[in-house]
ROSE-4610 file (N, C-alpha, C; in Angstrom, 1 decimal, always signed):
// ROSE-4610
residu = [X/X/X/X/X/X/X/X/X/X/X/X/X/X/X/X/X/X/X/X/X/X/X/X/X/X/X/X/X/X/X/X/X/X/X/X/X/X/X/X/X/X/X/X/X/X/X/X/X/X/X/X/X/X/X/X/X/X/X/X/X/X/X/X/X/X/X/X/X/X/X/X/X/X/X/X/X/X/X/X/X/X/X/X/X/X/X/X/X/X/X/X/X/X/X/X/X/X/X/X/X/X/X/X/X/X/X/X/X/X/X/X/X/X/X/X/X/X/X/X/X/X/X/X/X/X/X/X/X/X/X/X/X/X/X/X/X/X/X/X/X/X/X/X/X/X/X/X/X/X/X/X/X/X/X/X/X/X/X/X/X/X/X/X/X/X/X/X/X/X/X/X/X/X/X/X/X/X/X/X/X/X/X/X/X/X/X/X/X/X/X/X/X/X/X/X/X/X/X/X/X/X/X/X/X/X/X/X/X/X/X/X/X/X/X/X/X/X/X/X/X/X/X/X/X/X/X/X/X/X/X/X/X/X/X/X/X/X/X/X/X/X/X/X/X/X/X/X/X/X/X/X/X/X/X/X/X/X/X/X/X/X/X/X/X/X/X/X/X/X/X/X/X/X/X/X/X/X/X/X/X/X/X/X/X/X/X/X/X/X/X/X/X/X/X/X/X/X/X/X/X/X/X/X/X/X/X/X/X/X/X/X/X/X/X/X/X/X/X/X/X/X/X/X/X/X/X/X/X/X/X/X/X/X/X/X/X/X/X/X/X/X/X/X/X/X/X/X/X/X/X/X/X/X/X/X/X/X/X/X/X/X/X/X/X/X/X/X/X/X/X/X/X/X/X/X/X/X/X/X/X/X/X/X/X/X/X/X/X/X/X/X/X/X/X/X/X/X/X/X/X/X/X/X/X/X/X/X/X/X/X/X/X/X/X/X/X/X/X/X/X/X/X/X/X/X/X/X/X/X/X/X/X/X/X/X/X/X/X/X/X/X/X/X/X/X/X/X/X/X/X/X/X/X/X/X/X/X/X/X/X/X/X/X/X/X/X/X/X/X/X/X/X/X/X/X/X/X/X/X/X/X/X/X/X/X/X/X/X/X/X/X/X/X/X/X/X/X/X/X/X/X/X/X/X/X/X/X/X/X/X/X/X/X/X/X/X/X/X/X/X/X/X/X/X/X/X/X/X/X/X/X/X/X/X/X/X/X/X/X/X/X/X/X/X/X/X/X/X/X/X/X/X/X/X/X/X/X/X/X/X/X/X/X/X/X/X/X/X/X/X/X/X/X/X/X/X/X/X/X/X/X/X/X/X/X/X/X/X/X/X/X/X/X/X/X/X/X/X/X/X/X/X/X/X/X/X/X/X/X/X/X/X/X/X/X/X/X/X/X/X/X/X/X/X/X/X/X/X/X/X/X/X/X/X/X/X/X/X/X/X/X/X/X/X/X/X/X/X/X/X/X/X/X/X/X/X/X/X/X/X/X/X/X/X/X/X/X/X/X/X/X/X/X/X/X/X/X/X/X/X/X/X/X/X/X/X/X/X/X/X/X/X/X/X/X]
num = [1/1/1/2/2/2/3/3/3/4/4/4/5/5/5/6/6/6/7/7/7/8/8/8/9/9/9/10/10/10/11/11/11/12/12/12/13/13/13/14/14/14/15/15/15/16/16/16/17/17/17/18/18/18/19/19/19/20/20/20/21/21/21/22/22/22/23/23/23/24/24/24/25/25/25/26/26/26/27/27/27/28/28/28/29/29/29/30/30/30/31/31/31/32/32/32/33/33/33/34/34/34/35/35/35/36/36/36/37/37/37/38/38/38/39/39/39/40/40/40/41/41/41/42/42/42/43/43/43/44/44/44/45/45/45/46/46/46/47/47/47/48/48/48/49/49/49/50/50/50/51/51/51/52/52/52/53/53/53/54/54/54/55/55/55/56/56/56/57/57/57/58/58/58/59/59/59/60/60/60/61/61/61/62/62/62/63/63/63/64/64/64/65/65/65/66/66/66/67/67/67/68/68/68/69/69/69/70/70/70/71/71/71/72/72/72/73/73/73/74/74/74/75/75/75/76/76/76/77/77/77/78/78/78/79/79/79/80/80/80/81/81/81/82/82/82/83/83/83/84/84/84/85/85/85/86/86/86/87/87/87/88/88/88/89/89/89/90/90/90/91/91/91/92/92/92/93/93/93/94/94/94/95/95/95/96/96/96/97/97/97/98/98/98/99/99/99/100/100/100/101/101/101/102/102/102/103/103/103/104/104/104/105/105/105/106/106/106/107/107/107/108/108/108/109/109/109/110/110/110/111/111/111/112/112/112/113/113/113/114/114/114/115/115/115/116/116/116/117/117/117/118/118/118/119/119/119/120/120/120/121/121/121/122/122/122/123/123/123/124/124/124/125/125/125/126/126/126/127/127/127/128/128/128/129/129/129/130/130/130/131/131/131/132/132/132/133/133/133/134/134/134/135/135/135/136/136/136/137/137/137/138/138/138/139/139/139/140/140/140/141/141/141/142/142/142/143/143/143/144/144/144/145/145/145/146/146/146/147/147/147/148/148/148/149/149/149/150/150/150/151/151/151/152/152/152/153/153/153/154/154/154/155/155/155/156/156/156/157/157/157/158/158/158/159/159/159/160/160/160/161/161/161/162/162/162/163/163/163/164/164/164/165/165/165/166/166/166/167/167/167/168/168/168/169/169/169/170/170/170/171/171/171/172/172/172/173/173/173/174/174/174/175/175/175/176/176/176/177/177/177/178/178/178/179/179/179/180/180/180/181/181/181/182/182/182/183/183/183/184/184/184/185/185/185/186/186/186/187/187/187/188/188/188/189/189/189/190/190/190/191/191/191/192/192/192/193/193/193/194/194/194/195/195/195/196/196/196/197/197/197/198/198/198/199/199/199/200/200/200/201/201/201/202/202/202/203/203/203/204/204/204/205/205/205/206/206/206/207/207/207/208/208/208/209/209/209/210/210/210/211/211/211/212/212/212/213/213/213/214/214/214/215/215/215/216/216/216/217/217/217/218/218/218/219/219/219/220/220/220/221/221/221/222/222/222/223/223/223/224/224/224/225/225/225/226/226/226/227/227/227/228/228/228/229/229/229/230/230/230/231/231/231/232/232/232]
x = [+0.8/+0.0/+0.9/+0.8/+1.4/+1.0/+2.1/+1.7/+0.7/+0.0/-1.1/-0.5/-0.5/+0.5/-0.6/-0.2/-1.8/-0.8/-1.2/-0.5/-1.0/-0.6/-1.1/-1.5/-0.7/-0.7/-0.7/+0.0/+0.0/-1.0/-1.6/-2.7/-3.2/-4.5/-5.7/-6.6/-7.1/-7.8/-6.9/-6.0/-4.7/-4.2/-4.6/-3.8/-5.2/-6.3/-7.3/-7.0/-7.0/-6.9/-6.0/-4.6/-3.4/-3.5/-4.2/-4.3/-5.2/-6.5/-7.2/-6.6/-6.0/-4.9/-4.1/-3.5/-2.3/-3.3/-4.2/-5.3/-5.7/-5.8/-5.9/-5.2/-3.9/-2.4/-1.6/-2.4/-1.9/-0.2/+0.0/+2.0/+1.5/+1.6/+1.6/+2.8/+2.0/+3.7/+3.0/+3.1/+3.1/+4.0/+3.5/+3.9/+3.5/+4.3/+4.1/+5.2/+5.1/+6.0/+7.2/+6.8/+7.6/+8.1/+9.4/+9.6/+9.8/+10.6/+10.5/+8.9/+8.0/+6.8/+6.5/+6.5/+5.9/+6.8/+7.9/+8.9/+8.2/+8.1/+7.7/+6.4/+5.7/+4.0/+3.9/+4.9/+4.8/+5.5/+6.0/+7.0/+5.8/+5.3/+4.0/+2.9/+2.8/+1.6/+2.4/+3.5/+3.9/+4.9/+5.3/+6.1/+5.1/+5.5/+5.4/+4.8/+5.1/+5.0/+5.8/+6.4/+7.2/+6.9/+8.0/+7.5/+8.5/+7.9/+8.5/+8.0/+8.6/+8.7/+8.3/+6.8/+6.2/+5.5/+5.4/+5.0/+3.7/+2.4/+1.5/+0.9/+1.6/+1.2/+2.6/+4.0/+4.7/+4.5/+4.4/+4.2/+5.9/+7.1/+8.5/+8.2/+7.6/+8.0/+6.4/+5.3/+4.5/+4.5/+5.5/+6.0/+6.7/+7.7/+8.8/+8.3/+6.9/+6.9/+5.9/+5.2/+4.4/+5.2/+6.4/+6.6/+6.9/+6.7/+6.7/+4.6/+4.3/+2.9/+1.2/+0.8/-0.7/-2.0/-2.3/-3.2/-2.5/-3.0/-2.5/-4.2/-4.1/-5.2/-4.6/-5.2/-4.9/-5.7/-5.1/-5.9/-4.9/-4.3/-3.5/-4.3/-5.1/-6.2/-5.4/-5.7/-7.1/-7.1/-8.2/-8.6/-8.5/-9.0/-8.7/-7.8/-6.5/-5.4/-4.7/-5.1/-4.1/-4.6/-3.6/-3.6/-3.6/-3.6/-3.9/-2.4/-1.6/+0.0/+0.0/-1.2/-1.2/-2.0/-3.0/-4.1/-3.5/-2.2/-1.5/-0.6/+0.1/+1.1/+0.4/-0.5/-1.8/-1.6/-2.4/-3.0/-1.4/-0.3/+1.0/+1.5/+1.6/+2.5/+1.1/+0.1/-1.2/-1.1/-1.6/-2.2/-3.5/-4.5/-5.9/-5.3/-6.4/-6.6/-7.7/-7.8/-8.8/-8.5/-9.6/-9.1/-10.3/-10.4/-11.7/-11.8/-11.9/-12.1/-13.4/-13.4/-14.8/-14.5/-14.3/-14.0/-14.7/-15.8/-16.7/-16.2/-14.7/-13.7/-13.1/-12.8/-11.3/-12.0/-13.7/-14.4/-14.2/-14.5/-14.6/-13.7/-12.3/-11.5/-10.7/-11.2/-11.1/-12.0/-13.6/-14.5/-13.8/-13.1/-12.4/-11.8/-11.1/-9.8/-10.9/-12.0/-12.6/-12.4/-12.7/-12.6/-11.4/-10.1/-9.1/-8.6/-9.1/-8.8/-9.6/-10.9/-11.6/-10.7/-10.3/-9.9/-8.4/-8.0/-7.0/-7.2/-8.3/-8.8/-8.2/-8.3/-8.2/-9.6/-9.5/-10.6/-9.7/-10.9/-10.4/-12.1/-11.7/-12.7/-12.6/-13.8/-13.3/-14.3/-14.1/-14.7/-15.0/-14.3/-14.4/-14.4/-15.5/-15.4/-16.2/-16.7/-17.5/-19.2/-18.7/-20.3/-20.8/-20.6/-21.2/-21.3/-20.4/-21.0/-22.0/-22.4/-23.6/-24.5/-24.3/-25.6/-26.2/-25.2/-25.4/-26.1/-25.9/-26.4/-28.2/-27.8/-29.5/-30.4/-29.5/-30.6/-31.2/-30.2/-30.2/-31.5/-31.3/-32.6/-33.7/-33.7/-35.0/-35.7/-35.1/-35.2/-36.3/-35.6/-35.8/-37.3/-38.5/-39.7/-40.2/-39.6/-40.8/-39.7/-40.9/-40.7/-41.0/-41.0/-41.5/-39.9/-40.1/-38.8/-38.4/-37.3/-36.3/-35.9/-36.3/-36.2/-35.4/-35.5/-34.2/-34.9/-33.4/-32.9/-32.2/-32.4/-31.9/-30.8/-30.0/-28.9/-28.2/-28.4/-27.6/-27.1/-25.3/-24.6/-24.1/-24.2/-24.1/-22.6/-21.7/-20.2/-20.6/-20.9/-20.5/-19.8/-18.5/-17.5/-16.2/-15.5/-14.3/-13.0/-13.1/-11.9/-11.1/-9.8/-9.4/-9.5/-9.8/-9.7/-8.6/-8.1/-6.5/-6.5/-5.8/-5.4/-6.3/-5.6/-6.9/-8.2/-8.9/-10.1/-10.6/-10.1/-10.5/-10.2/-9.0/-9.1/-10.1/-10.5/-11.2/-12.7/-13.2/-14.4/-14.3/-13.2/-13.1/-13.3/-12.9/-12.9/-13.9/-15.1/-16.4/-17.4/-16.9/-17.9/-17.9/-19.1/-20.0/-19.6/-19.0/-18.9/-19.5/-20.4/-20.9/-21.0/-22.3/-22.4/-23.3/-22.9/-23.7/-24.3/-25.6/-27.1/-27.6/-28.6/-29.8/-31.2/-31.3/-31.8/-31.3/-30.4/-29.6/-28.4/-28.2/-26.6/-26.6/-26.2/-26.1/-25.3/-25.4/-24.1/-23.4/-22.2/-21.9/-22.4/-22.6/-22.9/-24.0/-24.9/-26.3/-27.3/-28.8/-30.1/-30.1/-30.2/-30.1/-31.4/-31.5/-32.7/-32.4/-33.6/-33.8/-34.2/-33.3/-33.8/-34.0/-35.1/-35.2/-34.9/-33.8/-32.9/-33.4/-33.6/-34.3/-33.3/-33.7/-33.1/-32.1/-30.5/-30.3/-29.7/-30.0/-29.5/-30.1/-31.4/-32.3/-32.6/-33.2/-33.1/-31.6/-31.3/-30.1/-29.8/-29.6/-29.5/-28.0/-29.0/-28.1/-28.3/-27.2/-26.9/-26.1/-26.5/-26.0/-24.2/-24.0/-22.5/-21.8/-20.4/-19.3/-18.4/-18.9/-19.6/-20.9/-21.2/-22.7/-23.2/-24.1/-24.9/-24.1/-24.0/-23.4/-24.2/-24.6/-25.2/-24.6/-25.3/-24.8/-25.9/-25.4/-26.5/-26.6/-27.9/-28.6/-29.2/-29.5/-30.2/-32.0/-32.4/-33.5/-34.5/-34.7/-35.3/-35.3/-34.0/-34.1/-34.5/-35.4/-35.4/-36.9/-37.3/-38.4/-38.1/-39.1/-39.5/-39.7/-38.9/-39.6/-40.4/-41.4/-42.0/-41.3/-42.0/-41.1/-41.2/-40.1/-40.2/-39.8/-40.7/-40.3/-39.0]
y = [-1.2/+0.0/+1.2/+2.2/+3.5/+4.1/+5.0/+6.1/+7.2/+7.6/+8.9/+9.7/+10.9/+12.6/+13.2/+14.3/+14.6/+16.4/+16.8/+18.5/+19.3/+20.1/+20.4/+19.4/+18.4/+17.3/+17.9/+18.5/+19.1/+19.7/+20.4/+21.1/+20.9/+21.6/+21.5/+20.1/+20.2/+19.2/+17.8/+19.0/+17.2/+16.7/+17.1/+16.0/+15.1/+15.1/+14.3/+12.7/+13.6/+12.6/+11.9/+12.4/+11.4/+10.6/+11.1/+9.7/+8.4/+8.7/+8.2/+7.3/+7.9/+6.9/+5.8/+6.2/+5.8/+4.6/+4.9/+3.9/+3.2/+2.9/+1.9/+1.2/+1.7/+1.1/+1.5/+2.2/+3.3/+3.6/+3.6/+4.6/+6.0/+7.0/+8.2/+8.9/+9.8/+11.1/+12.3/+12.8/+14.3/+15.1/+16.2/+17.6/+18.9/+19.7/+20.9/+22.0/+23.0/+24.5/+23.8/+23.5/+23.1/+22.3/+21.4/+19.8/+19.7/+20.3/+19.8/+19.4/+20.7/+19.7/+18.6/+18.7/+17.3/+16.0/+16.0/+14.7/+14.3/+15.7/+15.1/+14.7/+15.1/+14.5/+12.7/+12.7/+11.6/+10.6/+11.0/+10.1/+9.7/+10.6/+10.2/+9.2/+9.1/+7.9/+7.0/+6.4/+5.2/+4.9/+3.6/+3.2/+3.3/+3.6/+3.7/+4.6/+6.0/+7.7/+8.0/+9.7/+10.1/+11.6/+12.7/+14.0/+14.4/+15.6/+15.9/+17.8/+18.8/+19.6/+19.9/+21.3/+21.1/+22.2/+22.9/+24.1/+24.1/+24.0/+23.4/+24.3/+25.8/+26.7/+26.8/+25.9/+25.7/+24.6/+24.8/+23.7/+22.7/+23.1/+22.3/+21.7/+22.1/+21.1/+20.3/+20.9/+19.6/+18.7/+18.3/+17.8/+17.0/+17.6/+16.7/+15.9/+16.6/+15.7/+14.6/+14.7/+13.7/+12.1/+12.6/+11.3/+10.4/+9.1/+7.9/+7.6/+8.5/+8.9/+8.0/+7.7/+7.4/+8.3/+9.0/+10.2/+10.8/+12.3/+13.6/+14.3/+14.4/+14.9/+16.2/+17.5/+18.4/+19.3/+19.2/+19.8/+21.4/+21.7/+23.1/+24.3/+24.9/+25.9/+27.1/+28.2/+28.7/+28.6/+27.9/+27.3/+28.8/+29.9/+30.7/+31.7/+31.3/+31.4/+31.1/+29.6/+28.9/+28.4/+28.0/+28.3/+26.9/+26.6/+25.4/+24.5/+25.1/+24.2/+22.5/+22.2/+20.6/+20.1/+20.7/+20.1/+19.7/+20.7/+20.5/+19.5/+19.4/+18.5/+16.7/+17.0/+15.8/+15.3/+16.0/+15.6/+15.1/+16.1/+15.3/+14.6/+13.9/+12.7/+11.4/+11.9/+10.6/+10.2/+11.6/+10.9/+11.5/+10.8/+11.2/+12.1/+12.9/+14.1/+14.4/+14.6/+15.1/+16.1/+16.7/+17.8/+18.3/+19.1/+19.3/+20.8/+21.1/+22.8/+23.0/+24.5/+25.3/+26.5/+26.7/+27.6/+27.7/+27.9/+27.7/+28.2/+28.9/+29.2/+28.3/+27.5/+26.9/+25.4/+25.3/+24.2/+24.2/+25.7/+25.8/+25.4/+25.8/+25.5/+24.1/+23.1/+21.5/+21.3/+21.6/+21.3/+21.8/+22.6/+23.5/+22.3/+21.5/+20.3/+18.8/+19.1/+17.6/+17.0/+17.6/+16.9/+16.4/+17.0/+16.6/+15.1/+15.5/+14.4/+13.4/+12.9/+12.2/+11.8/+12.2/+12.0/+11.1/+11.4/+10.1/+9.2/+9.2/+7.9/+8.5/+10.3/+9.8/+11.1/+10.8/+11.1/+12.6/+13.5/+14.7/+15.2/+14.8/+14.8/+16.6/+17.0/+18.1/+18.5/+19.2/+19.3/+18.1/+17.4/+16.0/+16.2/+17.3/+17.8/+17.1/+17.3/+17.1/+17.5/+18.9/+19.6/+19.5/+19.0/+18.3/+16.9/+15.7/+14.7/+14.6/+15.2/+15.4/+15.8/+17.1/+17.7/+16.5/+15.6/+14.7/+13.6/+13.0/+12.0/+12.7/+13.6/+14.5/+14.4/+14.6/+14.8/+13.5/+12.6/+11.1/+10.2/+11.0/+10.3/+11.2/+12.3/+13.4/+12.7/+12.2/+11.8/+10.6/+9.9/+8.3/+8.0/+7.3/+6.6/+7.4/+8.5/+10.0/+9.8/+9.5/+9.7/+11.5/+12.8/+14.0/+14.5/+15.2/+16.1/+16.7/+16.9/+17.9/+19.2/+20.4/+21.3/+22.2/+22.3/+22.6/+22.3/+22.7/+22.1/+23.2/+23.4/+24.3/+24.0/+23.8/+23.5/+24.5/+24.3/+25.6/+24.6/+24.9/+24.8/+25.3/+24.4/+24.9/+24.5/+25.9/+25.0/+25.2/+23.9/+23.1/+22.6/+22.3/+21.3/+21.7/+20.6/+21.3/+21.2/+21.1/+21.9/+22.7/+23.0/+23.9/+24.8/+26.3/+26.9/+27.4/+26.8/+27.0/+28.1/+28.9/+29.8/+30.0/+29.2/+28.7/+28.7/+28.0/+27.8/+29.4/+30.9/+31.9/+32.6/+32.6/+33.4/+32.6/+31.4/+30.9/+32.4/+32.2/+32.5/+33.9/+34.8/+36.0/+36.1/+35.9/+36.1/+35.8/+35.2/+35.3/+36.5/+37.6/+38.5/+39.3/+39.6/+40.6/+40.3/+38.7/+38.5/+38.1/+37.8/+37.6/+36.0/+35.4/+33.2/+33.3/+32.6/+32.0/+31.2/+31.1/+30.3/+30.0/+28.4/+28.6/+29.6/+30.0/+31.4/+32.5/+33.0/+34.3/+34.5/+35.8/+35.7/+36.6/+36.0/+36.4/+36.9/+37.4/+38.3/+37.4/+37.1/+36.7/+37.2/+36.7/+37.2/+38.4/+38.2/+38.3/+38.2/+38.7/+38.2/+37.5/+37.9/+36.9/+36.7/+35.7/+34.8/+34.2/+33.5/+33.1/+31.4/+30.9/+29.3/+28.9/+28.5/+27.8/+26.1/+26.2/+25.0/+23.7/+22.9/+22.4/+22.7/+22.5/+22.7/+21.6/+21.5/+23.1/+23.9/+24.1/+25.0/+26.6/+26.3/+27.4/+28.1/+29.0/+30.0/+30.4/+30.7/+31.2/+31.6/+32.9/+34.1/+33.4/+33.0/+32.5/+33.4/+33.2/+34.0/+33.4/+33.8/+33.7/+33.7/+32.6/+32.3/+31.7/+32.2/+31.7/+30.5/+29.3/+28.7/+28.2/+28.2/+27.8/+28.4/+28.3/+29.1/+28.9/+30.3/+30.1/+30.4/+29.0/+29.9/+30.0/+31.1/+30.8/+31.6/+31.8/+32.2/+33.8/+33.9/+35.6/+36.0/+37.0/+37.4/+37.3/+37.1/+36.0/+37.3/+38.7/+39.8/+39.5/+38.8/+39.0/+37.5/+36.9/+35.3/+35.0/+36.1/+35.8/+35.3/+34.1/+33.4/+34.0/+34.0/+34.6/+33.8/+34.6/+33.6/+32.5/+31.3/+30.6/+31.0/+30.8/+30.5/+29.4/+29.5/+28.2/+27.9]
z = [+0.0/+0.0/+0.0/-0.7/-0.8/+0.3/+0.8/+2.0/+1.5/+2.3/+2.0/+2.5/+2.3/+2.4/+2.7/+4.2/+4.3/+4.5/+3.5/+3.9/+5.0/+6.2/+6.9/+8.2/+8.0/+8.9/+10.5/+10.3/+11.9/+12.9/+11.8/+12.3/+13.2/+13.3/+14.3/+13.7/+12.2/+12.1/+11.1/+10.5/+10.2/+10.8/+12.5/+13.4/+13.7/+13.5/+12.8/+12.4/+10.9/+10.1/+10.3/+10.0/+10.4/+11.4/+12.5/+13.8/+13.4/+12.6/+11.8/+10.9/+10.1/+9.0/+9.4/+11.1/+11.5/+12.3/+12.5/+14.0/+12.2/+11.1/+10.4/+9.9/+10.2/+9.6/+8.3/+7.7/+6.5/+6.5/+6.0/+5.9/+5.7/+6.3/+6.6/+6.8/+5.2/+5.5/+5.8/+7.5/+7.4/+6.7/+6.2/+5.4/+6.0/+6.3/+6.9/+6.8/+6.6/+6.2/+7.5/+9.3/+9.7/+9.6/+9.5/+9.5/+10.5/+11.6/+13.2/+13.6/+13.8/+14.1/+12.9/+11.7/+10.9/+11.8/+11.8/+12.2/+13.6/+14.6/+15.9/+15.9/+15.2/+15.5/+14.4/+13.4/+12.6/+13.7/+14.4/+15.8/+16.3/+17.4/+18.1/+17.6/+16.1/+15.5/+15.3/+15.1/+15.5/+13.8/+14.0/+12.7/+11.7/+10.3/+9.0/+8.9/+9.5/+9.8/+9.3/+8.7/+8.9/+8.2/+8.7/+8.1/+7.2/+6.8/+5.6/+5.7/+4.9/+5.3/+3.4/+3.5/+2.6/+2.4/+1.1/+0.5/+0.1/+0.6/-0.2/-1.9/-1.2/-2.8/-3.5/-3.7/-4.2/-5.0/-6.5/-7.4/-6.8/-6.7/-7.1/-5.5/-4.3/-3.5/-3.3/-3.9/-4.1/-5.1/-6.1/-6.8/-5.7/-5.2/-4.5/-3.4/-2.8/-1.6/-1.8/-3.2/-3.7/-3.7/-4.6/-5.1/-4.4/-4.2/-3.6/-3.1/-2.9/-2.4/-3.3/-2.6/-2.9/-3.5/-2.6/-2.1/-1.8/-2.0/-1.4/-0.7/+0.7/+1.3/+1.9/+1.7/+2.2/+3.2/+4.5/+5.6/+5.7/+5.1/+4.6/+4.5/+5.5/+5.7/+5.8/+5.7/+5.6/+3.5/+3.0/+1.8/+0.9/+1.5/+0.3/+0.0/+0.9/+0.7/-0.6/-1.0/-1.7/-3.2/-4.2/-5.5/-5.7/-6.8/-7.8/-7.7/-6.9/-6.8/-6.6/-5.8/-5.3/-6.3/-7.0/-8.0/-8.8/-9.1/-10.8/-10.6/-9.6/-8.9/-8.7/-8.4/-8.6/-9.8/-10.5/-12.3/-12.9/-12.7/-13.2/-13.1/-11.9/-11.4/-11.2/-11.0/-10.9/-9.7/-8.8/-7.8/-7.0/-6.6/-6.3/-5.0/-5.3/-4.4/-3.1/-2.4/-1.1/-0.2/+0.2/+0.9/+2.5/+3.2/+3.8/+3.6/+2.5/+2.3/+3.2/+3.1/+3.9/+2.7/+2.0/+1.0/+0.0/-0.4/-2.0/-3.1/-2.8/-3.9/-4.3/-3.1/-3.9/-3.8/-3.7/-4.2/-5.7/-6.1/-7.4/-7.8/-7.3/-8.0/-8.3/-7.4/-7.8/-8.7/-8.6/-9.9/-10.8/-11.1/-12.3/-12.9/-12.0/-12.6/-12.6/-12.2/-12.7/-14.0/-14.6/-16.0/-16.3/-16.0/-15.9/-15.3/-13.8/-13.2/-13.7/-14.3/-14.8/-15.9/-16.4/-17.7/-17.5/-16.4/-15.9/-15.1/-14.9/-14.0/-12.4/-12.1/-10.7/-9.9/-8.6/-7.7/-7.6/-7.6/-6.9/-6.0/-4.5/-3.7/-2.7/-2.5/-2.0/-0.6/+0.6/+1.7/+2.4/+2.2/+2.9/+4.9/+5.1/+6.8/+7.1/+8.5/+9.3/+8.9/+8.7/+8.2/+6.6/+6.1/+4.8/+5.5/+5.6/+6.4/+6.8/+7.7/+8.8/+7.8/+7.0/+6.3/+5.5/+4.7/+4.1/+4.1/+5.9/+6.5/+6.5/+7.3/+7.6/+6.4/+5.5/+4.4/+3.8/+3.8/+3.0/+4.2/+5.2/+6.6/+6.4/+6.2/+5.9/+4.3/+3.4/+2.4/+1.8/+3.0/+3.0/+3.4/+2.6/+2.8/+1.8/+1.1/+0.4/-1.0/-1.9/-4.0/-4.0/-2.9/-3.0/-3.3/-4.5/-4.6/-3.8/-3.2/-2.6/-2.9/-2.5/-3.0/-2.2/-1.1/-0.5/+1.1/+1.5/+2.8/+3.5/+4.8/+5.8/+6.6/+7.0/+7.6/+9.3/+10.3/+11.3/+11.6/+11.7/+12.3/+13.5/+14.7/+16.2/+16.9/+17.0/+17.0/+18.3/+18.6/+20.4/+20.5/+19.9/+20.4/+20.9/+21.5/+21.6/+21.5/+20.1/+19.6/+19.9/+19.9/+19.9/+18.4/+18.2/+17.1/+17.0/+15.3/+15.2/+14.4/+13.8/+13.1/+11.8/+11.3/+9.9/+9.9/+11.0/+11.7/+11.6/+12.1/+12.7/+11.5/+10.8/+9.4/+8.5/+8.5/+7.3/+8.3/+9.5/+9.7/+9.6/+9.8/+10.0/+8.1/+7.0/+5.7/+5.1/+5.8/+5.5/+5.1/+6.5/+6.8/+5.8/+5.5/+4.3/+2.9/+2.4/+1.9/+0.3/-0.7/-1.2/-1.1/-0.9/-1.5/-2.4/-3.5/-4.5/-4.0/-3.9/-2.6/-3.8/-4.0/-4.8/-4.9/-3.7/-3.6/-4.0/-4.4/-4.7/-4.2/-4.1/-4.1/-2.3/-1.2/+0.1/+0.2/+1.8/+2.0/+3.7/+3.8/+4.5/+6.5/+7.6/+8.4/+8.5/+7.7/+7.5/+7.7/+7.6/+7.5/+9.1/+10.0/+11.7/+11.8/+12.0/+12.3/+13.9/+14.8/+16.0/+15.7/+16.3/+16.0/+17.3/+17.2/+18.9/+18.7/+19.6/+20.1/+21.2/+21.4/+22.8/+23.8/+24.8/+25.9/+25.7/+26.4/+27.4/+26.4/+25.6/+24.6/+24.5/+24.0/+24.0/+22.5/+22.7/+21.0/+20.8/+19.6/+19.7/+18.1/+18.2/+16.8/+15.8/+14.8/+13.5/+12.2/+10.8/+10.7/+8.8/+8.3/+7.2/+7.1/+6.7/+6.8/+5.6/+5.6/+4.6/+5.1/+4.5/+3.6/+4.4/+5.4/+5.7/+7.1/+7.8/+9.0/+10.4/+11.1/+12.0/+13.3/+14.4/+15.7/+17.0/+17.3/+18.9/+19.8/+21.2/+22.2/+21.9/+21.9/+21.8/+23.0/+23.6/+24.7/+24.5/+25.9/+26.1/+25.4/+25.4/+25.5/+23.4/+22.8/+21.5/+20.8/+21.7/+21.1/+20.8/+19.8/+19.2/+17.8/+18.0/+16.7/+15.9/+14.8/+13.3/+12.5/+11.9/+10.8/+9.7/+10.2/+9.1/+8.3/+7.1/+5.9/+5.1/+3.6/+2.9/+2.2]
């Protein structure tokens, strides 16, 4: 089995995956701008680890850190930072691609190289997170017993977890605001339109908000937790 190269291995959420890869026995190469931390965190998951020190918007060293490599999965945030360096570096050498964007830019800009990668028999997979998962699941269960078209679907995202929020994490959310999203509804504006969603307990209502790339909630004061009229 070829090792998977996960860029941004160190991170907040590529230390994720890599533990993930490594808890199924995978050969795993972290890649990171640092090599001191890639070496020491590819230490910590055990034999058939190892790091590597890595450019991810440098076409010459995602060339160089590909080769020997399987997949290239890139947890290398904040997503709309970065340029087509690893896509092109992909499609060249032939190797499938994944990533967990939150970016609807630089979603685009993997659909941009589909055809490409189709065209050589490889996968280029993109926002492979948490919150598409879930939306995914929700929907495919909201779905299920009903031949009724789907016409759309609401989604709030409630960050209760705990994570720590890394760098990337805070510029991806901070680069959101007053943004423009292409919506099937029209074209939004990031951190917008606040709406009141009532939560069950112990949560409560709590003021949500049009977000880049999708809805963001949290607690609002009890005096501002009137129900709005639904809409369809």
């Amino acid at each position: 089995m070829k090792p998977v190269v996960v860029f941004g291995g160190y991170g907040t959420f590529g230390t994720h995956v890599c533990r993930e890869w490594a808890r199924l026995g995978v050969p795993l190469t972290v890649a990171g701008r640092d090599r001191a931390r890639a070496e020491e965190f590819a230490r910590s998951l055990g034999p058939g680890c190892r790091g590597l020190a890595a450019d991810v918007t440098s076409p010459e060293s995602c060339r160089a850190t590909l080769r020997g490599q399987g997949v290239a999965v890139s947890c290398a945030g904040p997503f709309d930072t970065l340029n087509a360096a690893l896509l092109d570096a992909c499609l060249e050498g032939g190797w499938h691609y994944a990533d967990i964007t939150d970016d609807r830019g630089y979603a685009a800009l993997v659909r941009d190289h589909g055809a490409r990668f189709r065209a050589r028999d490889l996968a280029a997979v993109y926002g492979c997170s948490s919150l598409p998962g879930i939306s995914g699941a929700l929907a495919l269960h909201a779905r299920a017993g009903t031949s009724a078209a789907v016409e759309r679907a609401r989604v709030t995202l409630f960050i209760g977890n705990n994570n720590p929020r890394g760098e990337a994490a805070v510029r991806s959310l901070l680069a959101g605001l007053g943004r423009p999203i292409a919506a099937p509804q029209g074209t939004l504006r990031g951190f917008r339109d606040r709406e009141v969603v009532p939560l069950p307990e112990p949560f409560g209502p709590r003021g949500v908000f049009n977000f880049y790339p999708s809805v963001l909630a949290w607690w609002v004061p009890a005096a501002d937790a009137k129900v709005p009229t639904a809409r369809p």
